[in-house]
Structure formats: C-alpha cells, structure tokens
N, C-alpha and C positions, 0 to 999 in steps of 0.2 A: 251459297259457297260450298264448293265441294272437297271435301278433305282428303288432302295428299301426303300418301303415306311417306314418311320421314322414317332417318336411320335414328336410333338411339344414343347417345351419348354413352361408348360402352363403358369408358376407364374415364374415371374423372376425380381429381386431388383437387379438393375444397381447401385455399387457403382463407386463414382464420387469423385474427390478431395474437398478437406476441409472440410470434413466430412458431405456429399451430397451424398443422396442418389434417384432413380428415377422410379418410380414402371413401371415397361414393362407388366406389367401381363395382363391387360386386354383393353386399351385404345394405338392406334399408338400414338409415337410421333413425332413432326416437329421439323426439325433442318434449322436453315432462315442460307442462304449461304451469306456469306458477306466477298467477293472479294476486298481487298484492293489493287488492282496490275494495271497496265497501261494497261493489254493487255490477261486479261480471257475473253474467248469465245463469251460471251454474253454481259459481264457489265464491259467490262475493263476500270478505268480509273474512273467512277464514283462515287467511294466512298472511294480513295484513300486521302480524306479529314478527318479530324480526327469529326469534325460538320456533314457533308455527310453520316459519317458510324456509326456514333452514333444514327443519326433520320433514318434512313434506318431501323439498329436493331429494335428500338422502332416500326417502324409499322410494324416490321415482329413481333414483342413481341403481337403488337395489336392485329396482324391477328391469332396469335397462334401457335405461336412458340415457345417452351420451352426451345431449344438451340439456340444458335449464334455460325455458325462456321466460324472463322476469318482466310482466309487463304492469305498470302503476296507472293506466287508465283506459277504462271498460271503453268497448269496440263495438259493444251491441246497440243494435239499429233503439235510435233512441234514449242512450244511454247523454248523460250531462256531463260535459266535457270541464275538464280541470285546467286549471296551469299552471306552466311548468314546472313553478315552486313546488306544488303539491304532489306532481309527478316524481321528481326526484327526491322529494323528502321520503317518498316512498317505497324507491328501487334504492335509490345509491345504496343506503344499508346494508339492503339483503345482499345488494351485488359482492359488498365486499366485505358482508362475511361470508358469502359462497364462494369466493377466491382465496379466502383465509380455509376454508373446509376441505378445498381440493387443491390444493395449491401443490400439493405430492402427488396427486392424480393426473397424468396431462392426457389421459381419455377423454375425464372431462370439462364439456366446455359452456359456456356463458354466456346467452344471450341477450339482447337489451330489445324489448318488443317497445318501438318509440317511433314518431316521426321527426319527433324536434329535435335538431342539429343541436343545441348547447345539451341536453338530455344525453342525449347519445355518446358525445364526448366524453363527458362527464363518468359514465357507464364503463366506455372504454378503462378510460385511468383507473377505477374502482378497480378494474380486473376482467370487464365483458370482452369477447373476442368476435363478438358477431351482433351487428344493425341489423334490427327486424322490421323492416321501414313498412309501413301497411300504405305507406301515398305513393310505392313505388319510385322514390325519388322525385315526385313532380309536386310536393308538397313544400316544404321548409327550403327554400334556395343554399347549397353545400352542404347535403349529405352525402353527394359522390366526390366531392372533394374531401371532407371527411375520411370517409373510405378510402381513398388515395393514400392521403395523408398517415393513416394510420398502418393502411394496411388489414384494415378489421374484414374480415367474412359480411358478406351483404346480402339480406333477402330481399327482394325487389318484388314487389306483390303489386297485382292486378287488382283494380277496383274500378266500378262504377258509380260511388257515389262522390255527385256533386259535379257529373256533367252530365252527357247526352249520351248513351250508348249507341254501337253499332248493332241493330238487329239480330245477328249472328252472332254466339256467343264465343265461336274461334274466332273470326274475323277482328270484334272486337278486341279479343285477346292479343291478337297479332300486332294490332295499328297501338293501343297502349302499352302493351311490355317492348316493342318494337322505338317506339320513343324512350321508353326508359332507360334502356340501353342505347340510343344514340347518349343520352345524357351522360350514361357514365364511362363510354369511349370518349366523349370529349373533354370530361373531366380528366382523363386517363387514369381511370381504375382497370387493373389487371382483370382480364376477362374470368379469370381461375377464381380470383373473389365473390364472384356471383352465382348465386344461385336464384331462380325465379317461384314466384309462386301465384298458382290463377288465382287467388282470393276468395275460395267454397265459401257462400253465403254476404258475400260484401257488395249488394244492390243487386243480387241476381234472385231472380223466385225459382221455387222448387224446380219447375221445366228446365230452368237455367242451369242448376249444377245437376240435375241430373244430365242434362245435354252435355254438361262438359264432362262429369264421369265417363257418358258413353264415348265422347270424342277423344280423350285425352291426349291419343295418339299423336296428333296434328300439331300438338304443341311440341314435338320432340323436332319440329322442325327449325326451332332456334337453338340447337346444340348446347344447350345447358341444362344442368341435373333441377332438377322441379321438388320443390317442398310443397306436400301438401297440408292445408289443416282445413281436413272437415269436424274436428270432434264435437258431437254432440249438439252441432248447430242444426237450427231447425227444419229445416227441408229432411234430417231425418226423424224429424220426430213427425213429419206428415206421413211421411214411410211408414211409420210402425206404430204411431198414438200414443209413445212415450214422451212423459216431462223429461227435460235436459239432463238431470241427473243420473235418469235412467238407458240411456244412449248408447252406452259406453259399447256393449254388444255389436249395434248397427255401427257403431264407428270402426271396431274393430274391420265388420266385412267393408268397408270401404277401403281400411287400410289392406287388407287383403287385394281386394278390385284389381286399388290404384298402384298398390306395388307390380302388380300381373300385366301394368299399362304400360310402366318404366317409372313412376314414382322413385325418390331416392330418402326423403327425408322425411316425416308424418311428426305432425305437432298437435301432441295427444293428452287429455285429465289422464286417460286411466292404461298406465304404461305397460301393466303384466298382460291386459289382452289383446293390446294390440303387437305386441312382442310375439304372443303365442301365433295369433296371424300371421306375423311376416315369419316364421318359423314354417310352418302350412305350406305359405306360399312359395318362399324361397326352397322348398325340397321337391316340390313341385318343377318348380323352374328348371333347378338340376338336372332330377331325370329326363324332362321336357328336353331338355340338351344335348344330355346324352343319348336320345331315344333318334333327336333330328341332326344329332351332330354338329348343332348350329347355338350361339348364344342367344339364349335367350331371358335372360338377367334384364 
C-alpha cells in the first residue's frame, strides 16, 4: 500500500463531558497516566492508594498536564485480567477525589482508561469527562451510545489483538479505526467527541510501530486529532536497551517525532520531559511557518 499524503486537521475543539470543551488546534496536549493497579508495566502498585494517586496527579497537573488518565487494569501484553468489580473499586475513588481536587480547575480534565460500558458510566458520574476505550469501541456493545448519551470526549484506539491483522500496518489502521467510526456515526456520537489513537505497542512488534512512526502521515487522512501513547513501551526499550522505567528520555523524542507528524495529544509517566519536547518542537514548527508562510502545526 502506498501512502497518500493527507491534509491535517488544522483547528479542532475536543468536546468533553460536562460541558468541557479542549482546543487541539494549535498547542499538543499531555495526558499524566496514573495506574491505580498492582502490576502495569512500569508503576504497578504505586498509586494504587487513593493519597498516592491524588499527589501523583497533582505533580503531573504541575508539570503540565491537562488530562489524568485513571486506568484500574494493566494492558500489558500478558498482564491477568480483573473484573469489573475490582476495576471500579479501584478508579471510582480516585476519579472522584480528582473531581473533588479540580473541581475550581476547568483546565483540568479526567479520563477513565476502560472498555467496559458499566465502568465507564460509572466514571463519568464520578466526575470523568473522557472514555479511554482501548477495544476501540468493538469490544463491550454501547460505549458509543454511552458517548452519545453522555456526551463524554472519546478515545477510539486501534488494536490488533484477538484477531487477524492486515499485513500493512496503515492499511490495517484504516479498515479497523475506519469500522470504529462507522460504529459511532451510527450510534450518533458527535464527530468533535472523537479523538482516534493507532494503539503504539498493542499486538504490533517493534518493525510495527516503528513503521507507523515513520508512516503517521497517512493517518491524518481520517480528519481527526490523534492521541498518541507510546510511553515507555517496549519497542523503545529495543531502541535503546533501557528497562521501562528508564524510557522516559526515548519517549520524550517520540513525543517530539509524533508531534512534528501532527500528533495532538501524547499520554505520558513522565510529564516535565515530554513537555520540554513539545516545547522544542512546537518553536520549531512556528519559525518553520513563518520561514514557509504556510501552517505547519
């Protein structure tokens, strides 16, 4: 397949539950990962405390982070799946004393990383303003009706595990976020509620997301702002021979990359340097603009 240059989505107003809205048009935003589970990747176990994950949030809010995204069960390949009891005894809490924290704040916002529709709900009511669905909506039946209904901000994420993939790893892309979004035009969720994400590390090996770093472009051809989250997942720890913890660097220049690609949102552990990268980049881009007189944001 050969990939066709696409326009960018240049101006784009992220609507969010409770009538929260988040401008993508010209500035990335940081979404701070905050793992409330005994056994993710990197931080399992550490803020599985409802005090732990409340000041966690807070210095991800310091370092600049506009979302929190609160998720109650590990995604890593391998990882022993919970239910749902166990998941929401886990997030509801936090969710809403991070809505009780920021409740004078309407920067900040709240995300529920979850597939399961009662989860998610639930989340919402707590105080969450954005579905971090990782099945892309083709998991739990009504989470785009959910969305609808709510009106919550929706991430719609790309994966291939637990079917068959398309050899090509845009192609791919295409025919699965390309279904997702029939799902949620027919549920009738607002197009402006969506944001998409290819899913860095979720059934893809290292060739794979570096193929779609270098592709990213291609994706700009479904007209919606792109979240990415590569942090600290392994295809860069082949890159560099760092344990997980140690990533945070190589994540950063990703987030640099993928911001340079048209990335808009980056869902990161370590929020002050991936901050200081879209700072880099985004001055970069500027003069880049000013120099071609053309946007390039």
């Amino acid at each position: 397949m050969q990939d066709q240059p696409a326009e960018r989505p240049d101006r784009w107003t992220w609507r969010v539950g409770h009538g929260r809205e988040i401008d993508l048009s010209r500035r990335g935003v940081l979404m701070g990962v905050l793992n409330v589970t005994s056994d993710s990747f990197s931080d399992g176990g550490r803020f599985s405390d409802v005090a732990a994950a409340l000041a966690e949030a807070q210095a991800m809010a310091d370092a600049g982070a506009t979302i929190i995204d609160v998720g109650g069960e590990s995604t890593r390949p391998g990882a022993e799946p919970v239910d749902a009891e166990t998941e929401q005894a886990r997030v509801l809490p936090v969710i809403t004393a991070l809505a009780e924290r920021f409740a004078d704040n309407e920067a900040m916002l709240i995300s529920v990383d979850s597939y399961r529709v009662e989860t998610a709900r639930l989340a919402l009511e707590a105080g969450a303003h954005i579905i971090n669905d990782i099945s892309g909506l083709q998991g739990e039946p009504g989470m785009a009706e959910l969305a609808r209904e709510t009106g919550a901000g929706l991430v719609v994420m790309h994966t291939g595990r637990g079917r068959e993939k398309l050899p090509d790893v845009i192609e791919d892309q295409m025919v699965f976020l390309g279904r997702s979004l029939e799902l949620a035009e027919a549920a009738g969720v607002d197009a402006r509620q969506i944001v998409l994400d290819p899913g860095f590390g979720f059934a893809k090996d290292n060739d794979d997301n570096f193929a779609l770093m270098a592709r990213f472009g291609a994706l700009h051809a479904f007209g919606r702002p792109f979240l990415v989250g590569t942090s600290r997942k392994r295809f860069l720890g082949a890159a560099t021979g760092r344990e997980a913890g140690e990533r945070d660097v190589a994540t950063a220049a990703t987030t640099a990359l993928l911001r340079a690609a048209g990335a808009r949102i980056f869902r990161v552990h370590d929020v002050a340097k991936s901050r200081d990268a879209l700072s880099v980049t985004e001055a970069m881009c500027d003069r880049l603009a000013q120099e071609t007189g053309s946007d390039v944001s």
